[in-house]
Phi, psi and omega in degrees: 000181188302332211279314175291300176335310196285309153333298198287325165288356184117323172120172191266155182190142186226124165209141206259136193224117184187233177297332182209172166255141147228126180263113180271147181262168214244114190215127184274129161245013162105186192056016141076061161243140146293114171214141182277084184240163200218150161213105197278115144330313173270089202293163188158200216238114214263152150253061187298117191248146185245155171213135142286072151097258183236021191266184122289129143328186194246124192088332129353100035224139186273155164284170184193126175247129168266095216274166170308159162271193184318127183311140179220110183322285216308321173253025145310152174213143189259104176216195194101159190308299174330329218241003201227293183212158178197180196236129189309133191024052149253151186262118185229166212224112158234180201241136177246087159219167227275058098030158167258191194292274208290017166109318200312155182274134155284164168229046187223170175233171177126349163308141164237103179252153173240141189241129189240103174255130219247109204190235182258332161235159160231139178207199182237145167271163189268154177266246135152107186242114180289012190044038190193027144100332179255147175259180142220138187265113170262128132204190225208109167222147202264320191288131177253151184139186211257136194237153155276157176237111182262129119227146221225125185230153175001055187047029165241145193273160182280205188236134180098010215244135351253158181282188170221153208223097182278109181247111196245163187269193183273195161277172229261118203245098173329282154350283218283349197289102122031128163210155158219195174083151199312310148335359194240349196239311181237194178156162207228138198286102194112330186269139170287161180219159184221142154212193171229170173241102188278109201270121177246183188226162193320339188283316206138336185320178160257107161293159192282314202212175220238246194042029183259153136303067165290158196234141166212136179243154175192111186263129180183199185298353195220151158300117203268185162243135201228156178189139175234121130327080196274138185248350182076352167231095202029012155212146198249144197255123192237125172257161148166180211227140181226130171304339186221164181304190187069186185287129169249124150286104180302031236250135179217134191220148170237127178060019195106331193270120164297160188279167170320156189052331200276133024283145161286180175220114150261132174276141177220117191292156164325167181289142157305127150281138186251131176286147182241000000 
């Protein structure tokens, strides 16, 4: 019978050439049909060679495209800057994409994540399905600090959910900028008087880290000595010294700009008498 021919020519034998070897196996189910079956893991573009003993079958070797299987959450993966850190009331982005049980990237949409970020405010990011297996994540929070990102697919988390996130502040905006301390207010004629200056970003943020160039100017009866401090962490310590009384105008500038309140008015007194 067909079957013994076929034995009997070496037998039938199939292997698969592509992203991988995969070899199938060969089960006679009578009527003198063959059927082969195999499974690849990897998706991707096949060379399947049929063989008859040490011949190719006719047609041999066929193409075979493997398509991805089905989205499987857990090996989805989420990456990009957006997902680590971003800057308070800037729009930042990370990428979400869909894979099956084995890794393969899908290249279809129709996926539904859902993204949460959880932090000094909460909220949902926006989603955006790129029809080609990757999402992109969009959102924009004015409040700095550390937030977790729930992402989510049919309530299951994705590997790594939920991430943490560092929302730092913007750059350093002169206007929204700050002073505080005594120094601003009073002072003793021979005495450092002190205050600080708080670098904020348009929002309002607190910056972190220092390097602004600030200016202080302060007009009055006597030409004082001024020294601005970088403390490195956004805020700086401005000294200085003035020889004679009366009202001092305070001016504190970044780029040209005054800072919030400024100009001050310090008023500045006779010296402490020191007991001898």
């Amino acid at each position: 019978d067909l079957r013994r021919w076929v034995d009997a020519a070496g037998g039938f034998a199939c292997v698969l050439s592509g992203p991988a070897t995969v070899q199938a196996d060969v089960v006679y189910q009578g009527a003198g049909t063959f059927v082969f079956f195999y499974k690849p893991t990897i998706a991707g573009t096949y060379q399947v060679s049929v063989r008859l003993g040490n011949g190719d079958v006719p047609g041999s070797p066929f193409d075979s495209v493997v398509a991805p299987g089905k989205t499987h959450t857990e090996h989805c993966a989420a990456s990009g800057l957006g997902l680590l850190c971003a800057e308070a009331g800037v729009e930042a982005t990370f990428q979400i994409t869909s894979r099956d049980a084995y890794g393969n990237q899908l290249h279809k949409g129709g996926d539904r994540y859902d993204v949460s970020l959880t932090g000094p405010v909460c909220f949902n990011a926006t989603v955006i399905d790129g029809d080609n297996g990757i999402y992109t994540v969009r959102y924009n929070t004015i409040m700095c600090g550390d937030y977790f990102v729930s992402v989510r697919r049919e309530g299951a988390a994705l590997a790594g959910s939920p991430f943490v996130l560092s929302v730092v502040a913007g750059k350093t905006h002169g206007p929204s900028c700050t002073a505080v301390g005594e120094g601003l207010k009073t002072a003793f004629a021979g005495h450092e008087a002190e205050f600080i200056i708080e670098g904020r970003d348009i929002i309002g943020n607190q910056r972190v880290v220092g390097d602004d160039a600030f200016h202080v100017e302060i007009e009055g009866p006597s030409t004082p000595q001024i020294s601005v401090f970088d403390r490195d962490d956004g805020t700086y310590l401005v000294s200085y010294v003035v020889a004679e009384t009366g009202d001092y105008y305070i001016r504190v500038l970044l780029d040209g700009l005054q800072i919030a309140g400024s100009p001050f008015m310090a008023t500045v007194m006779p010296g402490r008498v020191v007991a001898v």
